[in-house]
C-alpha positions, 0 to 999 in steps of 0.5 A: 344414128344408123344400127350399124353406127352403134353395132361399130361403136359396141363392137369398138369398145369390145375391142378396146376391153380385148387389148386392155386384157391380151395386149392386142387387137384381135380381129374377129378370126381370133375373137372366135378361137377364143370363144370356140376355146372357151365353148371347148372347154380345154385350154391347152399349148398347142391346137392343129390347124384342123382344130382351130378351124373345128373350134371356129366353127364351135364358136359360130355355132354356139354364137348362133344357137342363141338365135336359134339356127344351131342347138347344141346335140352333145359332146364326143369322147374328146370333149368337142362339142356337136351342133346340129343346124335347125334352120337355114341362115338369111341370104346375106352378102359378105358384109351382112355376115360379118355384121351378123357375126360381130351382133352375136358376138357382141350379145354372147360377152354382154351374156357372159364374164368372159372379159 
């Protein structure tokens, strides 16, 4: 069995724990608003577009902080979390990122009771 085979089988099954709990498939996009929600902390009705992409990227920096590309600088006067980048992410092409990502994911609900 090749990594990637067994990254598409934990990632499937991650999935499938996703549907059981919201009722839907979400894809990674959404995968990561929700992490970036539960990094934020505040749970509310509505968020900007603005804010979703700023809780995206709260997601991914979060995700990556476990490998050691981002650490956590602090939080601002609005609860939102502020990262700063300790090292520069490996040349890959689109479907390493995703794979990357999907790897980080994976790790941060195997880490976490989230689901």
């Amino acid at each position: 069995m090749r990594m990637n085979d067994d990254l598409q089988q934990r990632w499937w099954n991650l999935e499938a724990s996703l549907v059981e709990r919201f009722g839907k498939k979400p894809d990674l996009e959404a995968i990561l608003f929700l992490i970036g929600i539960q990094e934020f902390g505040q749970i509310r009705g509505k968020f900007s577009k603005e804010e979703k992409q700023d809780l995206m990227h709260v997601a991914v920096c979060s995700l990556l902080a476990s490998s050691g590309y981002y650490e956590l600088e602090g939080v601002d006067n609005d609860g939102w979390p502020h990262f700063r980048q300790l090292k520069a992410m490996p040349e890959m092409n689109p479907a390493e990122q995703e794979n990357f990502i999907k790897d980080h994911v994976l790790l941060y609900f195997e880490q976490s009771s989230t689901i």
